[in-house]
C-alpha positions, 0 to 999 in steps of 0.5 A: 278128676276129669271136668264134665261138660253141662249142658246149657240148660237153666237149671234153677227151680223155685220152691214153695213159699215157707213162712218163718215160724220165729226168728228163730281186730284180728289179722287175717290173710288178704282177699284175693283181689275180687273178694273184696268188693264181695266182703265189703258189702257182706259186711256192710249187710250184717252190720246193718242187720245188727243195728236192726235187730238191736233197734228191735230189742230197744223198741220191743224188749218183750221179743228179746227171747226170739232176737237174741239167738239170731242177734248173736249169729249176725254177730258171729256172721260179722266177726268172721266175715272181718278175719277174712277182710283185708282193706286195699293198699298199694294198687289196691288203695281205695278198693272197697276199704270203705265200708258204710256206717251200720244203718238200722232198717226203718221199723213199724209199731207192734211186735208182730210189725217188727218180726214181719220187717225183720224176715224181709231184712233176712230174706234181702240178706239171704238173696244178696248172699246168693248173688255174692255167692256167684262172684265171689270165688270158690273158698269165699263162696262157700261161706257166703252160701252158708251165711245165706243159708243161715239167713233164709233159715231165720226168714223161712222163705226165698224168693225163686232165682232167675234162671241160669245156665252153668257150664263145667264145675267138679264133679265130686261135688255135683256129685255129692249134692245129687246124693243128697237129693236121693237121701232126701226124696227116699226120706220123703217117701217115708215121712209122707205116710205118717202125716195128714193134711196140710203137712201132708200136701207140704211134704208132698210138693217138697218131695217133688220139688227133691226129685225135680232137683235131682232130675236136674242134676243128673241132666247137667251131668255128662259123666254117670250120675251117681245112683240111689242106695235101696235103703237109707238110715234114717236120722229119726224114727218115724211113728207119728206125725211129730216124728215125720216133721222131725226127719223133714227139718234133718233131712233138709239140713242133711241136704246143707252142707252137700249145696255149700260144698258145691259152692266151692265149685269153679262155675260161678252159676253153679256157685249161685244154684248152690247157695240158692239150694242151701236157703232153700233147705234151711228155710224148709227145715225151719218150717218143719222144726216150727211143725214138730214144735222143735227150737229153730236152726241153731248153726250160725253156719250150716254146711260150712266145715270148719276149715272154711271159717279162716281165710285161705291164703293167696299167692301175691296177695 
């Protein structure tokens, strides 16, 4: 399929602040050579997370019940991150086969103190897999965008990318995240007569905050952009307000895997608004599941098909 040319334009749009209801030695192939530097820092970064989080449950064994789940994602974030992770040898000596120590972040007093540092410490996470995710290459980035995804769902909230300008990547892929952004704006327009008030205003600016990004989309394209169906199947019947917070949280996590698929692409700023568009979802999703008083995300990796959870060989590696 034949690359198309993006025009140079930024093409990262923030969203709204969602505030987190709850917290929610095997061989493996080598890195390629720029990898590693990546993966040791996301190692390092879930292990510092881990020594957190069990510092939180010694501190307050009454949260036990809110840690635990996302205790145990971290620990599945780690565990494939080290299948991937190959330390240097030969020529390679000495790059980034040095990982730090876990270092638990410094915690308040109080139950309410300790989730608040907990979502800044998932937020940060979040943040730096973005950044990762435009380094690192293609097969890496998508798990890096699916962890960051996974940490943004446990914080609830990412703070807005500086823009950047992308130049080619595949097609398919932007493609398929545009097809997304359709589902998600007609299932906004449905959801949005079921609600009042403050979820109403909610899924009123996430509905334009949907048809902005599918503008943006359609406007680095230079092939025909993919048009919207006139109907979609919606995940969820909406006849109550409950109901419309339901199909908001599927309709975010339906968005997911589009945004890790293309972190497969070949740009690396289009890696970045991937993994970017994927927090961004999750966050959302676990604010509307808060709403319909649902359980929060339970993926430890949204998006990511299995086949990206085993590192891919490389050649000379």
């Amino acid at each position: 399929m034949p690359a198309a040319v993006f025009s140079r334009r930024a093409m990262l749009g923030g969203a709204a602040a969602l505030a987190l209801p709850w917290l929610c030695g095997c061989t493996a192939e080598a890195a390629p050579r720029r990898d590693v530097a990546v993966l040791s820092a996301a190692i390092a970064s879930e292990r510092d997370l881990i020594a957190t989080y069990e510092a939180a449950r010694k501190a307050d064994a009454s949260l036990a019940g809110r840690i635990d789940p996302v205790l145990a994602h971290h620990r599945e974030h780690l565990a494939v991150l080290r299948r991937h992770y190959v330390p240097g040898s030969g020529d390679r000596a000495g790059e980034g086969s040095s990982i730090p120590a876990p270092r638990a972040a410094t915690l308040p007093s109080g139950g309410a103190g300790i989730l608040a540092a907990l979502r800044k410490a998932e937020e940060r996470a979040a943040l730096a897999r973005r950044e990762d995710a435009g380094r690192a290459g293609p097969g890496l980035s998508q798990l890096l965008a699916s962890i960051g995804a996974c940490e943004a769902g446990h914080a609830g909230t990412v703070r807005p990318p500086t823009p950047r300008d992308a130049p080619k990547s595949d097609v398919r892929a932007l493609q398929t995240a545009l097809a997304a952004e359709h589902a998600a704006v007609y299932g906004y327009g449905v959801l949005g007569a079921r609600l009042r008030g403050t979820p109403h205003q909610t899924a009123k600016a996430v509905w334009d905050a949907h048809r902005t990004q599918r503008d943006r989309l359609i406007s680095i394209l230079s092939v025909p952009p993919v048009a919207a169906a006139p109907a979609y199947r919606l995940p969820v019947r909406v006849t109550s307000a409950r109901g419309a917070a339901q199909l908001a949280a599927a309709l975010e996590e339906g968005v997911v895997p589009a945004y890790v698929g293309l972190a497969g692409a070949s740009s690396p700023d289009l890696r970045h608004l991937a993994a970017d568009n994927a927090q961004i979802a999750m966050a959302r999703a676990a604010r509307w599941r808060q709403t319909a008083g649902a359980p929060g995300p339970s993926a430890a990796f949204p998006g990511l098909p299995p086949t990206a959870l085993s590192p891919r060989p490389e050649p000379g590696e």
